[in-house]
N, C-alpha and C positions, 0 to 999 in steps of 0.2 A: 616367624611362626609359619605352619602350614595353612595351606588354602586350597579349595578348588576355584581354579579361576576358570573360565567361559573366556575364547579368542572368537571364536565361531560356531555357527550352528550345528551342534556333534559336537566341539572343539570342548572338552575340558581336562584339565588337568591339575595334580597337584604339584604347587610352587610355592616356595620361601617368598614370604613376604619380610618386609619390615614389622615388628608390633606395634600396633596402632597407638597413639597416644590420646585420649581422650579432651577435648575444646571445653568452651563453658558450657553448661548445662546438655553437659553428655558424661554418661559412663561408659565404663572399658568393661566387660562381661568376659569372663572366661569359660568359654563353653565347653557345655557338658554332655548336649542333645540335641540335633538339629533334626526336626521331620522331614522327611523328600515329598513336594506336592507337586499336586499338578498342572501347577502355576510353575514351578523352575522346569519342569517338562518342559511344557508349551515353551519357554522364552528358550530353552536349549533345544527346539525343534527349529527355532523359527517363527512360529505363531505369535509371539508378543513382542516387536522393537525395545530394543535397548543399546543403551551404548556400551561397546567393548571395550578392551575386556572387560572383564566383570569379577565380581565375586556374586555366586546365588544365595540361595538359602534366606527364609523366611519365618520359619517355627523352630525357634532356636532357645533353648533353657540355660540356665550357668550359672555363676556364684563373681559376684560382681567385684570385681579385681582392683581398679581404682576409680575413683568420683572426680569430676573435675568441677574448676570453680563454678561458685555459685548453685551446685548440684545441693537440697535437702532432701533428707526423707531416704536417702542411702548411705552403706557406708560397705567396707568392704568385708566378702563374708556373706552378707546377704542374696538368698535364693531367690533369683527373679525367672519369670517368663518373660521373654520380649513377644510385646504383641501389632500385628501389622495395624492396629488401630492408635492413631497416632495424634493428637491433635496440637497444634501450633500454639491456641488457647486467646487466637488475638483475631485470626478470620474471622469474616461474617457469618461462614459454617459453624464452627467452634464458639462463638459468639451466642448463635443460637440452639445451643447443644446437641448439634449435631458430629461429634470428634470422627464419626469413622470417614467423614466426609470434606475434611480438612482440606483447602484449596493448597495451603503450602505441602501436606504430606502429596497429595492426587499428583503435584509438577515433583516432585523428589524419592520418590518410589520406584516411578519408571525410568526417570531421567536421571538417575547413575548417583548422586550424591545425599547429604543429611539436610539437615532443613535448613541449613546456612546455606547450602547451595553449593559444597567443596564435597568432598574425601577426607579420608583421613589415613586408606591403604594407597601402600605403595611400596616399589619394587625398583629398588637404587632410585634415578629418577624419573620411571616411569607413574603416572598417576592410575590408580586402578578404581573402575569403578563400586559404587554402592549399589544393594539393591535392598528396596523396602524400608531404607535406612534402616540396614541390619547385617544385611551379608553373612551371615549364623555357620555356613560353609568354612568356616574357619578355627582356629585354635580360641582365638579372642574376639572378638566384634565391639568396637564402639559406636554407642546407640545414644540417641536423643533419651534424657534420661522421664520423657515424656511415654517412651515405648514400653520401658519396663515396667512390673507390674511384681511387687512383692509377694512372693508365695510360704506356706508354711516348712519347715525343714526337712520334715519327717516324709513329705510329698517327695518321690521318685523324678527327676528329673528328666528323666529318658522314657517317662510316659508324659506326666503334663504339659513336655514341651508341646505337647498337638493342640493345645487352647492356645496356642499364638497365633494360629492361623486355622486349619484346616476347623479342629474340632470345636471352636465357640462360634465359628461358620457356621456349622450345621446344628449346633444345640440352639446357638442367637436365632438363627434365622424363623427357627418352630417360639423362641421364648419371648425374644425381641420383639423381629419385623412383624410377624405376620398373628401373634400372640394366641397361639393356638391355646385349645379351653380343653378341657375333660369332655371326652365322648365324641370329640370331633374324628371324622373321617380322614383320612392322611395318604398321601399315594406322594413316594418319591423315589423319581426317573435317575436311577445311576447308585447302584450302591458301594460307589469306592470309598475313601476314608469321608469324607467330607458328606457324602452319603448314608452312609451307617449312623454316622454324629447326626445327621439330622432324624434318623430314625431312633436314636438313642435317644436323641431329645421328645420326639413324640411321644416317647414311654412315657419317660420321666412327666408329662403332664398329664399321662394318663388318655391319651389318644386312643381311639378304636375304631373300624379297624385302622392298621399300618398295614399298607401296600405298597411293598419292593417291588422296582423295577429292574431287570437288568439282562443282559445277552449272555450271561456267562454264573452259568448252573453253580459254582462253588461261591461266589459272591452272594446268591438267592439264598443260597443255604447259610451262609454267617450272617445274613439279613437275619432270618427266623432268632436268630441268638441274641442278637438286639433288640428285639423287640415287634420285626415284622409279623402279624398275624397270617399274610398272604401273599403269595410271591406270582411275576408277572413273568414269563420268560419275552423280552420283545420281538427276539428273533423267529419267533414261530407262533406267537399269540398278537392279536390285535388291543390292543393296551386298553385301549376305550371301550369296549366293548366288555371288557373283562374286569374294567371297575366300576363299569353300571351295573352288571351282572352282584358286584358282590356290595355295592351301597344301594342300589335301587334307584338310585337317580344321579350321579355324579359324586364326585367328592367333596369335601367344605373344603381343601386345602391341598394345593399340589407344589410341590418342590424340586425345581431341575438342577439336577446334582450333576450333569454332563454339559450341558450348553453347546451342543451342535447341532446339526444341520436339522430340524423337524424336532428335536425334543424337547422345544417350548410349545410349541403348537399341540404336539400333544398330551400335555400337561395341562393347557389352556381349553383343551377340548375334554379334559377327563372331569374338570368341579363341573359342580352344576352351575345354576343359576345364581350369582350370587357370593359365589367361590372366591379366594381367594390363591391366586398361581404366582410363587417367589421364584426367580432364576439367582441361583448360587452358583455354576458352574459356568465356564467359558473355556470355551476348546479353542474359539477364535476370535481376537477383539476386530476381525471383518466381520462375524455373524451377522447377520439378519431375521426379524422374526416378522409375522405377518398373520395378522388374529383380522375375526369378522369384525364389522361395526356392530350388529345385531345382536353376539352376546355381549358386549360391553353396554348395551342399553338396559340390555336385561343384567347390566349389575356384575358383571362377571371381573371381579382387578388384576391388573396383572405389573407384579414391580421386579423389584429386584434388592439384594445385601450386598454390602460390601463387609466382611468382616462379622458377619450375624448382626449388625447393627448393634453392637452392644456396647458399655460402658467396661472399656478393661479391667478399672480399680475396680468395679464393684462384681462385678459377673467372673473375672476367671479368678479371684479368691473363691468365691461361692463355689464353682464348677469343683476345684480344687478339692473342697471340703467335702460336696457330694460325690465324688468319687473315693475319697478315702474312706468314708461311711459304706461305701461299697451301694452305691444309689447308680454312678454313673460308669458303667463298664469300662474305663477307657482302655485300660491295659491290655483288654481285648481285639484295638484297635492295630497295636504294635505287634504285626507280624514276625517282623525278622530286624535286626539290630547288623549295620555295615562299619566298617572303618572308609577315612573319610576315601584311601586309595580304592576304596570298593563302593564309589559311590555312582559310577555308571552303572555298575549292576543292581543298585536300588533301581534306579532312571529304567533298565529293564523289564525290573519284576513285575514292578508297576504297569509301566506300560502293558505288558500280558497279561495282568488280572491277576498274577499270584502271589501279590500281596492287598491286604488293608491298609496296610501301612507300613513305611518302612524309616527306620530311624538312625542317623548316621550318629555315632557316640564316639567321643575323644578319648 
């Protein structure tokens, strides 16, 4: 099968693999739609440790090709989403119904393998690694059949694959974590894919205002299309200032869609009193953030999502359905559609703002 494999930082390329064979309680997925995010960036900059080689790719859709033992609830045929929310089902996380926080996914994610702790790609006898227990960069992927997530037929595969990752990121994190309400106030710092989703989410719950933030004028304006009431340019507006100006005292709820250097602090400086500030994004797992003691007395929270916080089975069918109802824009999210040998130039587009989203299709 084809792949893009990661040797080094910049390093990818497309290589013949062996096709994967699926273990117990995993399926083989033949993909159909992998999202480019800004998590395979980051680890193809540099910014995130992994071990090489690799295969990337995270937000990967397909039609599930063969089951292996022990696997119910699949068969082949079946339209799944693999989603990075993963749960083991036996840790003390997953125990206490927390799946996106699963201690065996948290070491097997980044650490190159499935939740047995192997691979299952490979090139003659070289062993290649996993990522997200998914690697969706490729023709086939076998996944913990814990990742997939059955979706309905008629659902396009090369939009919903953006609910595996990027898009129940930003819809969970407003519906999930931070359980925004009708008429709350909303300001969120970075409007690239995973940004827009959470402003798409804010609609969908009926938020007012939604205030976009972002450095890059054609972004602010597909914000408005989403759902933004008000747009922030940062590069020439002072953020805070421009969202006490339009709530009167703070936001109830800020969301950082970037996670770099000053864009939690100033997310944490836009709620009021009492607010509630999610960081979604990470530019770099060195970051550092640094808030007062003084608004944290006065009530101010400040957390973070992995994955929106959500329940796969239950939230990316729902998501599913509100978008084919036409509730949940997503297809407006899919900029531009790459083959997988034009998959640096997603990695580009991206990186320069001139895409929302970009979607590698087999």
């Amino acid at each position: 099968m084809k792949a893009l494999v990661m040797r080094g930082n910049h390093d990818i390329t497309v290589e013949g693999l062996e096709t994967p064979e699926p273990g117990p309680g995993e399926i083989r997925v033949r993909m159909v739609a992998s999202g480019v995010c800004h998590t395979d960036a980051t680890v193809l900059k540099g910014g995130m440790p992994v071990p090489t080689p690799i295969v990337l790719g995270h937000e990967g859709a397909g039609v599930v090709d063969k089951v292996g033992q022990s696997v119910v609830g699949f068969a082949p045929g079946d339209h799944v989403v693999i989603s990075i929310v993963i749960g083991c089902g036996t840790c003390p996380q997953c125990l206490r119904g927390s799946r996106e926080l699963c201690l065996i996914t948290m070491q097997s994610a980044f650490g190159g393998t499935l939740l047995d702790g192997s691979t299952r790609l490979r090139k003659g006898a070289e062993s290649i690694n996993s990522f997200f227990c998914q690697s969706s960069f490729a023709e086939f992927a076998v996944v913990p059949a814990a990742a997939a997530v059955k979706v309905r037929q008629d659902a396009p595969l090369e939009t919903v694959a953006l609910l595996g990752c990027g898009g129940m990121t930003g819809i969970g994190a407003v519906t999930r974590r931070a359980q925004v309400t009708a008429g709350s106030s909303v300001v969120v710092i970075g409007v690239g894919g995973v940004g827009l989703s959470t402003v798409m989410g804010a609609k969908s719950v009926g938020a007012a205002p939604i205030i976009a933030v972002d450095v890059v004028d054609e972004k602010l304006e597909l914000a408005k299309n989403f759902g933004a009431t008000h747009t922030i340019d940062s590069s020439s507006q002072d953020v805070v200032a421009e969202v006490l100006s339009i709530t009167g005292w703070g936001a109830d709820y800020a969301f950082d869609a970037v996670g770099a250097k000053g864009t939690l602090e100033t997310a944490f400086a836009s709620v009021r009193t009492g607010g509630d500030v999610v960081a979604i994004g990470l530019a770099d797992v060195t970051a550092t953030v640094t808030v007062d003691v003084f608004s944290l007395l006065f009530q101010k929270r400040l957390t973070g999502t992995f994955g929106g916080s959500i329940d796969p089975q239950v939230d990316i069918p729902a998501a599913v359905d509100q978008f084919m109802q036409g509730n949940l824009p997503l297809d407006r999210l899919v900029s531009k559609t790459y083959s997988l040998e034009r998959a640096y130039e997603a990695f580009n587009d991206m990186e320069a703002g001139r895409i929302a989203r970009g979607v590698i299709v087999f």
